[in-house]
C-alpha positions in Angstrom: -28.6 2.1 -10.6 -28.9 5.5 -8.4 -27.0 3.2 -5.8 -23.9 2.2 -8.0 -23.9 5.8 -9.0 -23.6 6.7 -5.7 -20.8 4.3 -4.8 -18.9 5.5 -8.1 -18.9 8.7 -7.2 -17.8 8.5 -3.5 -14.8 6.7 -5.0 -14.0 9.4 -7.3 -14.0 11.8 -4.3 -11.5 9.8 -2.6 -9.1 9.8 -5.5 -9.8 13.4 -5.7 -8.7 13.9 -2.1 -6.0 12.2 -2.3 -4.5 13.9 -5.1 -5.0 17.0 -3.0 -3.6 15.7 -0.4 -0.2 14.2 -2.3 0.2 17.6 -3.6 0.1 19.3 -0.6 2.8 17.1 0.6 5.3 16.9 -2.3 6.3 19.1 -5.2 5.3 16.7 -8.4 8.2 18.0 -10.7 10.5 16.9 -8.5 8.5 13.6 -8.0 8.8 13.5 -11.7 12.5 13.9 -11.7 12.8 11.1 -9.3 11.3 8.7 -11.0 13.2 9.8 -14.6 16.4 9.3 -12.5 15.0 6.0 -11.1 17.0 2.6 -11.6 16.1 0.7 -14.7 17.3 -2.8 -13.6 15.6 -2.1 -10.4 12.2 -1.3 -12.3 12.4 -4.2 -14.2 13.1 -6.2 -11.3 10.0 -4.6 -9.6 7.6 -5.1 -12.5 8.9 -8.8 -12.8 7.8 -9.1 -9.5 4.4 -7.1 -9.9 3.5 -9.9 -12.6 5.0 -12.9 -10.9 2.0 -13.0 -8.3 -0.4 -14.0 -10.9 1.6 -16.8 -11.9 1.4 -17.7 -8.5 -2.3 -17.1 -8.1 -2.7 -19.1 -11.4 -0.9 -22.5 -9.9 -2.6 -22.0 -6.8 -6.1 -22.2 -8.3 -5.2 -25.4 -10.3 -4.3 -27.4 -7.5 -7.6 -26.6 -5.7 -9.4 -27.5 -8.7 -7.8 -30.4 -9.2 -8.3 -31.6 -5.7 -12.3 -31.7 -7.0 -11.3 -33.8 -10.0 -11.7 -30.5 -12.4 -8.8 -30.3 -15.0 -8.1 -27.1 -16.1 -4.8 -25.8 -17.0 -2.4 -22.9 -15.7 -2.1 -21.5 -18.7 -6.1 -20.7 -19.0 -6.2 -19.7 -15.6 -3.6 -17.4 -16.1 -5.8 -15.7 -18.3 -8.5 -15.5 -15.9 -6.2 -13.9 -13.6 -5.1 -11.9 -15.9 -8.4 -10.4 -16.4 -9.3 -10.1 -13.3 -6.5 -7.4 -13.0 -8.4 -5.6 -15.1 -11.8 -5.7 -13.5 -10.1 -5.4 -9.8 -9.2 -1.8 -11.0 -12.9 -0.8 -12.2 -14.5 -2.7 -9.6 -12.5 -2.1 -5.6 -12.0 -4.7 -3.3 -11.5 -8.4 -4.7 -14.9 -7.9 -6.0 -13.4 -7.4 -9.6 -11.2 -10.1 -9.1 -13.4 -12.7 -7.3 -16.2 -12.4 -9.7 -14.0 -12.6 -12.8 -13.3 -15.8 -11.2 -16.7 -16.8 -10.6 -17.7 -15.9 -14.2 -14.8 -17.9 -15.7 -14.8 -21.0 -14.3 -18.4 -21.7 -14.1 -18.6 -21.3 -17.8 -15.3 -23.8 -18.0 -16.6 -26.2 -15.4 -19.8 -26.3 -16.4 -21.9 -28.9 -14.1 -19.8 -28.4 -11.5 -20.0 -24.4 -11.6 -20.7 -24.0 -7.5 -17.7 -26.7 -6.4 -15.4 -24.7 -9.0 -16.3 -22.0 -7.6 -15.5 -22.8 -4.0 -12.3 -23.0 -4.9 -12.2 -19.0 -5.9 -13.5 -18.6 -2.1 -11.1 -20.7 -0.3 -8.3 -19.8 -2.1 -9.3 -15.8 -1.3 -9.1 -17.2 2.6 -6.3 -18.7 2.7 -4.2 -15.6 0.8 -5.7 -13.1 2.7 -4.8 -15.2 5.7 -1.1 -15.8 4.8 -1.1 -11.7 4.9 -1.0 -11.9 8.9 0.7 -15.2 9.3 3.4 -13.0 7.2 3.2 -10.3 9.7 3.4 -12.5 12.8 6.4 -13.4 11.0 8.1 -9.7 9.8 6.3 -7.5 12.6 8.4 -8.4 15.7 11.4 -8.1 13.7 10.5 -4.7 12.9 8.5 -3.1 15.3 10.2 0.2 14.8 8.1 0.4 11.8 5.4 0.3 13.9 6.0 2.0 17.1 5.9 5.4 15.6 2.5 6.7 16.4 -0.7 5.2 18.2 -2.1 4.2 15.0 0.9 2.1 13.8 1.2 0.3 17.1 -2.5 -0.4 17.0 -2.1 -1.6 13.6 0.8 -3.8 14.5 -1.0 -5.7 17.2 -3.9 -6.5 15.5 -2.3 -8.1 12.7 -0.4 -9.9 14.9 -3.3 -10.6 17.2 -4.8 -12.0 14.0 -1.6 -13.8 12.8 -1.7 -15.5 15.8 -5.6 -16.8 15.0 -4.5 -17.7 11.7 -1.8 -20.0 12.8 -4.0 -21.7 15.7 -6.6 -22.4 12.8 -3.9 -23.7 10.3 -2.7 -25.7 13.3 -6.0 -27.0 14.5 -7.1 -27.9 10.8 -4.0 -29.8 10.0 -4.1 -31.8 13.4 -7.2 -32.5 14.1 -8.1 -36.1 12.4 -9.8 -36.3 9.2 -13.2 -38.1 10.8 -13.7 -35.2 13.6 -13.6 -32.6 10.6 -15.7 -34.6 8.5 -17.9 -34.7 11.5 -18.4 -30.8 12.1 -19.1 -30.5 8.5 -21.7 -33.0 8.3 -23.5 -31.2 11.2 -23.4 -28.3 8.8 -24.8 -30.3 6.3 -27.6 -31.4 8.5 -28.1 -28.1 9.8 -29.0 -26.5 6.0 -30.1 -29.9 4.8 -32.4 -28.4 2.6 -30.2 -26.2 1.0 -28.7 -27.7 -2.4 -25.9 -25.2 -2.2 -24.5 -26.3 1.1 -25.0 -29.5 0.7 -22.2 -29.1 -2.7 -20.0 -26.9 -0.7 -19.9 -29.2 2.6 -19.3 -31.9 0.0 -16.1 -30.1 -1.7 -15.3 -29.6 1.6 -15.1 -32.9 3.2 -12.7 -33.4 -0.4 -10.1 -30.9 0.8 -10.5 -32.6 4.5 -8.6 -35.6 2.8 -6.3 -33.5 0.4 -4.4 -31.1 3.2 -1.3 -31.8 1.7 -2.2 -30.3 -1.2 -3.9 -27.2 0.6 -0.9 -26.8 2.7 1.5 -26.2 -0.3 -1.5 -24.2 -1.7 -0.9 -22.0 1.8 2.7 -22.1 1.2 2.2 -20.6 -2.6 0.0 -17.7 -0.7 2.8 -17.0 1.4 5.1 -16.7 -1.5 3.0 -14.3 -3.0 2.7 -11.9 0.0 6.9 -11.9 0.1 6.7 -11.6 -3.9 4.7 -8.7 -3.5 6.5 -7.0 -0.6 9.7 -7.7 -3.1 7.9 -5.6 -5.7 7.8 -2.7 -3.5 11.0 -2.8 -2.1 12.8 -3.4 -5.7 10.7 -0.2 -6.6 11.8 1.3 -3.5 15.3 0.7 -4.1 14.2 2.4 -7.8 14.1 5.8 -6.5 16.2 5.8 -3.3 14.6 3.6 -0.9 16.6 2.2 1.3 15.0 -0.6 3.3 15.3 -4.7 4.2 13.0 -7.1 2.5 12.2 -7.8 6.0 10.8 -4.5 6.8 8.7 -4.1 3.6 7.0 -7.6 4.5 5.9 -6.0 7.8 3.7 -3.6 6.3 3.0 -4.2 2.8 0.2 -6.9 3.9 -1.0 -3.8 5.9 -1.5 -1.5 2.6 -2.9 -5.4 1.0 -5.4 -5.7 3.6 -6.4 -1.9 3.3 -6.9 -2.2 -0.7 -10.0 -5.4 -0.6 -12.3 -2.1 1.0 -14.0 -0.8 -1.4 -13.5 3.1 -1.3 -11.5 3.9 -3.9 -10.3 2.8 -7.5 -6.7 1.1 -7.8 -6.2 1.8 -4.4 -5.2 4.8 -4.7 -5.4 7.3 -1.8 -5.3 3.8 0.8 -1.9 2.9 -1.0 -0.5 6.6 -0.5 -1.4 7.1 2.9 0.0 4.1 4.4 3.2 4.3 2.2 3.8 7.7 4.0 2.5 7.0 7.3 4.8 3.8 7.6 8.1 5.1 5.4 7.8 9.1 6.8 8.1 7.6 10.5 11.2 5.3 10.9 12.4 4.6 7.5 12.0 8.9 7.4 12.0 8.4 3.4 11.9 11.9 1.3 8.4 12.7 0.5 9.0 13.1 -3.3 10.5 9.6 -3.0 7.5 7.6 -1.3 5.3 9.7 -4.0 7.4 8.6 -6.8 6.5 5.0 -5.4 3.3 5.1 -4.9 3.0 6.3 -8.6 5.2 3.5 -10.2 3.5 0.5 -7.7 0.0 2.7 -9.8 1.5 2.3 -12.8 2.6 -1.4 -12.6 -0.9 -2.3 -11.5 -2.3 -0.6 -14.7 -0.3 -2.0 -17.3 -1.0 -5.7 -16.0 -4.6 -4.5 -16.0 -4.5 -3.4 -19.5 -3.4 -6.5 -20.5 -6.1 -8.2 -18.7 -8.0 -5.3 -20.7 -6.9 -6.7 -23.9 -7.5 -10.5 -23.1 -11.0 -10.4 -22.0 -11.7 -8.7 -25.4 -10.6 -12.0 -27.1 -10.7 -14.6 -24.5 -14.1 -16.4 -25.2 -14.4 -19.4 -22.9 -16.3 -22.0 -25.2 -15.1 -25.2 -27.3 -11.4 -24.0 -28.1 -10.4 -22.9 -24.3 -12.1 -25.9 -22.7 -10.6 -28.4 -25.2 -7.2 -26.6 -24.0 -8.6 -26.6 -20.0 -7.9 -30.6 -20.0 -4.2 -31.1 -19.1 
C-alpha cells in the first residue's frame, strides 16, 4: 500500500513540475485566448479523430478473438475500450488499459479466459510495433524534425533502428513456412512442459501461425490507428495555428506514444508537453502559447473519452445480458 502511495505521489510531482515548467514557458491568458480563437471545424475534426482509434482498437480485438473461435462482438468491445480510457488515465502506461482488458474478457470468455486474453497481449505488440514501422516510414521524409538537437537525432535513429527490426520480424514471420514456426513453438512448449499456462498460450499461438492473413490486416488496422492519431494532432494543430504536413506529425507523434506507456505521470501530461515543444519549437518553430494550447486540447480530448469510459463502467456489468449480445 505504502508502495502504490509512493508511486502516486511521484506521479503527482511530475504533473506538478510540469505545470511549472509550462508556465515558465508561456503566458496562460494568452494560451487561453488561443484556444477561444481556435477553429471549430478543425476541433471537431480533431476529436473525431481522438475517438476513431477506439473503433479501430475495437475491430482489431475481434478479429484476434475470432481467430481462437471466441465470438464476441464490436460493439461490446467497444465498451471495453471505452473503459479502458478511463482507467488508462488513473492507472499510466497501458496498464489501465491492458488490465481493463484482461478483466473484461475473461469474465466474457469464461473457460477460455487465458487464450482471450492473449489476444489483449498480442494485439498491445503488434500496435506498439506499427509505431516504428510508422516512423521508418515518416522519419526520413522528415528528418528536419529531427536533426535539431543531439537528443532528436538520437531519437530519430532509434526508432528507426527499431523500425527496421520490426519490419525484418513481420517479414521473417510472414515468410517463414507454417511447419518451421509451429516447430519453434513446440520447442517452447516442451521447454515449460509443465507449465499449463504456456502450454494454452503456445497453443493460441500455433492458431495465429495458420491465420496470418488475418493478423496481417490486424497489423494493417494498427497502422491506421498510429496515422489516425497523428491526424488528431495535426487537425488540432491546424486548430490554433499549426501549420504542419500529416507527414511530419506521423514522424513524431509515435515518439510522444511510445513516451506515454512509462508510467511516471497521469494522462501523460508533462511527457506529452515536453516532446510537443522539444519537436515543434525546433524546425516547425511553432509559438509557445500555440504548442501549449495543444497540448491542453490533445488533454482535454483524452478526458472527455475517459469520462465516458467513466460513465460506462458504472453500468456496464458483463453477465447474462452482454454475453447473450457478445455472440455475433
Amino acid at each position: 500500500m505504502n508502495r502504490r502511495l509512493l508511486s502516486a505521489g511521484l506521479k503527482v510531482v511530475v504533473v506538478m513540475v510540469a505545470v511549472i515548467w509550462l508556465s515558465r514557458r508561456v503566458d496562460w491568458l494568452s494560451v487561453l485566448r488561443v484556444i477561444s480563437s481556435a477553429s471549430p471545424s478543425q476541433l471537431l475534426l480533431a476529436y473525431g479523430l481522438s475517438w476513431a482509434p477506439i473503433f479501430i482498437s475495437a475491430c482489431r480485438w475481434r478479429a484476434l478473438l475470432r481467430v481462437l473461435d471466441i465470438p464476441v462482438s464490436v460493439g461490446l468491445l467497444l465498451r471495453v475500450a471505452q473503459i479502458g480510457q478511463f482507467f488508462a488515465v488513473l492507472v499510466p502506461g497501458v496498464a489501465g488499459d491492458d488490465g481493463t482488458r484482461f478483466y473484461y474478457i475473461s469474465r466474457i470468455a469464461k473457460g477460455r479466459a487465458r487464450q482471450a486474453c492473449s489476444t489483449v497481449l498480442l494485439d498491445r505488440a503488434l500496435g506498439f510495433g506499427s509505431l516504428f514501422v510508422v516512423s521508418l516510414v515518416c522519419i526520413p521524409l522528415n528528418w528536419s524534425l529531427m536533426e535539431q538537437t543531439s537528443g532528436t537525432r538520437l531519437i530519430g535513429y532509434g526508432f528507426l533502428s527499431m523500425g527496421c527490426v520490426m519490419l525484418v520480424l513481420g517479414a521473417i514471420f510472414f515468410v517463414v513456412s507454417k511447419p518451421l514456426l509451429d516447430g519453434v513453438i513446440r520447442a517452447v512448449q516442451a521447454r515449460f512442459q509443465s507449465s499449463r499456462l504456456v502450454a494454452e498460450l503456445t497453443e493460441a499461438a500455433m492458431v495465429f501461425t495458420g491465420r496470418r492473413s488475418t493478423l496481417a490486416l490486424v497489423v494493417l488496422g494498427a497502422v491506421l490507428t498510429q496515422v489516425v492519431v497523428s491526424a488528431s494532432f495535426w487537425a488540432g494543430g491546424r486548430a490554433v495555428g499549426i501549420s504542419l504536413q500529416l507527414m511530419s506529425w506521423a514522424s513524431f507523434v509515435p515518439v510522444i506514444l511510445v513516451a506515454a506507456v512509462l508510467p511516471i505521470t497521469f494522462a501523460g501530461i508533462g511527457v506529452r508537453d515536453t516532446l510537443l515543444f522539444l519537436f515543434l519549437g525546433g524546425a516547425a518553430q511553432s509559438d509557445p502559447e500555440r504548442v501549449a494550447a495543444l497540448s491542453v486540447l490533445i488533454l482535454a480530448f483524452g478526458l472527455m473519452n475517459a469520462s465516458i469510459g467513466g460513465v460506462l463502467y458504472l453500468f456496464f456489468k458483463p453477465l447474462a445480458q452482454e454475453e447473450a449480445d457478445a455472440v455475433s
